[in-house]
C-alpha positions, 0 to 999 in steps of 0.5 A: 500500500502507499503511504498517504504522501505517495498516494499525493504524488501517484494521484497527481502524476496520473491526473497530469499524465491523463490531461497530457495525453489529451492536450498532447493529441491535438499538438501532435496531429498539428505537427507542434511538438517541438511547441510543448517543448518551448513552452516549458522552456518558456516557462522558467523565467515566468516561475523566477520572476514570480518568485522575485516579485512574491519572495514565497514558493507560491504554486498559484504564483508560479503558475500565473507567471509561467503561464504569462511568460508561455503565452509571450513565447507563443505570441512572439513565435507567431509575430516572428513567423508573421513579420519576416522570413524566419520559417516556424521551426527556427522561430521555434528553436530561436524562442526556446534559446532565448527563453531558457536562457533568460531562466537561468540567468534569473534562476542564478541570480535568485540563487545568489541572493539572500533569500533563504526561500530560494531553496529548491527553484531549481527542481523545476528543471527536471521536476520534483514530483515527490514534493506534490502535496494535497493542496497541490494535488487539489490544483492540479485536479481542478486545473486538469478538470478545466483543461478536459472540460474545455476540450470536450466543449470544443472538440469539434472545432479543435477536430476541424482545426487540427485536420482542415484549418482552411474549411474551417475557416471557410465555413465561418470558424473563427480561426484567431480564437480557436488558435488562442484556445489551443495555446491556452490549453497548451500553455496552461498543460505544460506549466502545471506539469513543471512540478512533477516532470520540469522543463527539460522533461514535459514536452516528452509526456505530452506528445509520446502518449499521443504518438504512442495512441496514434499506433492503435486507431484511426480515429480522433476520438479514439486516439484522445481516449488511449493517449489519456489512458497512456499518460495516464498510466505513465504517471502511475507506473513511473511513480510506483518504480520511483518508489524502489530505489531512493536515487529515482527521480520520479520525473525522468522515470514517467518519461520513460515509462512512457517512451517504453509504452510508446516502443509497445505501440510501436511493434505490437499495435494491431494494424501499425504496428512493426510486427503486423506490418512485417507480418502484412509484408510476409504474406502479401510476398507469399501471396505475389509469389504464388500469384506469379508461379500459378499464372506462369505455369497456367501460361505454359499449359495455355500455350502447349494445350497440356494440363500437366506440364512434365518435370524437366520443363520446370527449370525453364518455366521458374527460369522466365518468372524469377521463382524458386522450387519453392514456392511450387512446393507451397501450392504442393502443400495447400493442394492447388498443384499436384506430383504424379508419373513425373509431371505436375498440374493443377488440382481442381482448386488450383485451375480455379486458382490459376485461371481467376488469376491469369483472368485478373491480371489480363482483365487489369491490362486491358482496363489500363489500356483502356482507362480513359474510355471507360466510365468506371465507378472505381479507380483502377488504383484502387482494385487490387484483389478480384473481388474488388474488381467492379461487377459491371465492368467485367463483361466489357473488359471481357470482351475486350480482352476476346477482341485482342484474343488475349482472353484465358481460353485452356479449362479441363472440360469438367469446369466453365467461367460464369456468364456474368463475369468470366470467374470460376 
């Protein structure tokens, strides 16, 4: 069981954690990454000079100034990019130089003072998360409850904004507002996460759970929900291991809780993921493969007007199509071709196979040929199986290919194409 002030620093860093997730959706689909990490930046100077003119670690202190010196960050990102030449990634990059230097300089001169206070202001560097206490915690939640209610008002409009800003705005969206909005929410989620992740380390929890969720779906809605639940449970499991080991510092630790999550997605997630697009990969090449081979080998028989093709014409045959024995032994065993008195050929199923195949291909050449006459209600790039292929183009593309004399014309006299479409 936790201890009551571990149980502070676990609940708070899972609630920062969740709102990261969220806010961080939205940066990461608008390409602003590299924004949460000038904020935080940016935010340094803001809490030094908060606690110049206050004398006091003031938590609601730091966070007015933080959030003062975020949004003049934001806004001189935007002015630079507006009024000159400077493209935004050097505006970025030029911002968060200047912004984080001026922290130092401040967050120096403060510990050099006589201020006894001082103690401590450092730890917003690389965060101090095991300092979180109840009143604290309460700040964070109703700040996180805010932030989450405001996203859900308007998901719509920041769902247009991150997707099509300029059907927004020609659809009446009020762009400038909404752009301030977003920059709050931003502004705001990266400031009161200083105290657990710091400066150098938020700008990591709050797009690494959105790039990790952006593996698992397609969807907005979707993504927001698992990048919460990412964040979620990078604050949790960070500061449940921070707890093993006195030298743990309970920031850097979420952070790679988090980058460890975000690898997870990265191999196993089920339709991006590394080891299904490997997997994916593996089969459409097996696939080709057999593909080529029963096409090949159907032309042969087609051409000789043979339904077995014997054994010492093989080498040839897998010669002119670039195959290997092996891919023969793959139709072998899924029963399509067949091994007797020296010679190969195709079983039932696998002269279906073989002429739906070879049908297939030749139907697509000649649609290609063919393209810019032919009223089609699918493109041709986007027909790439059989049963794709559209139902009320096959009779003219047939007759096209009867015309060029290019149609399949060998069967076993025991199977027949169908009238509607020429498959078996």
């Amino acid at each position: 069981m936790f201890e009551p002030n571990a149980l502070w620093v676990v609940a708070g860093t899972s609630v920062l954690g969740l709102t990261s997730g969220i806010i961080g959706s939205f940066a990461f689909l608008r390409k602003r990454g590299l924004m949460g990490d000038v904020l935080s930046h940016a935010a340094l100077p803001g809490i030094c000079l908060a606690f110049m003119v206050t004398g006091t670690k003031n938590m609601f202190a730091f966070l007015i100034g933080a959030l003062l010196t975020g949004l003049v960050a934001s806004f001189a990102i935007n002015f630079i990019t507006a009024h000159s030449r400077i493209k935004e990634d050097t505006a970025l990059g030029l911002t968060l130089s200047v912004f984080f230097g001026l922290g130092i300089v401040l967050l120096t001169q403060i510990q050099h003072s006589p201020n006894g206070n001082q103690s401590g202001l450092d730890k917003f560097l690389f965060g101090q998360a095991a300092a979180i206490i109840q009143s604290d915690l309460l700040w964070l939640g109703i700040i996180s409850l805010l932030l989450i209610t405001l996203c859900a008002l308007f998901f719509k409009e920041l769902k247009l904004l991150s997707f099509d800003p300029a059907f927004a705005k020609s659809i009446g969206f009020p762009l400038r507002p909404l752009e301030f909005l977003f920059m709050l929410l931003l502004v705001t989620t990266v400031v009161i996460g200083l105290q657990a992740a710091g400066v150098i380390l938020m700008a990591a929890l709050l797009i690494t759970p959105a790039a990790a969720a952006r593996y698992w779906t397609e969807r907005l809605g979707q993504m927001v929900v698992i990048a919460a639940c990412f964040g979620g449970l990078s604050g949790l499991l960070g500061s449940w291991i921070s707890t093993f080991g006195t030298q743990l510092s309970t920031g850097p630790i979420i952070v790679l809780s988090s980058t460890a999550l975000f690898f997870l997605s990265m191999l196993c997630a089920p339709r991006r993921g590394l080891i299904a697009k490997g997997w994916r990969a593996a089969r459409l090449k097996t696939k080709l493969a057999e593909e080529a081979a029963l096409t090949a080998l159907y032309a042969w028989m087609e051409r000789n007007q043979q339904p077995a093709i014997p054994e010492s014409e093989l080498p040839a045959i897998l010669l002119e199509a670039k195959l290997s024995p092996k891919q023969l032994d793959n139709l072998v065993r899924k029963g399509w071709l067949c091994r007797q008195d020296g010679e190969l050929t195709f079983s039932e199923t696998g002269w279906k196979e073989a002429y739906n195949t070879t049908l297939f291909q030749r139907l697509m050449e000649v649609w290609a040929m063919y393209e810019t006459s032919i009223d089609s209600p699918v493109p041709l790039q986007e027909v790439g199986r059989k049963e794709e292929f559209p139902a009320q183009l096959r009779r003219t593309l047939l007759g096209l290919l009867h015309r060029h004399q290019h149609a399949p014309r060998y069967l076993p006299d025991h199977l027949a194409p169908s009238e509607q479409g020429g498959f078996l």
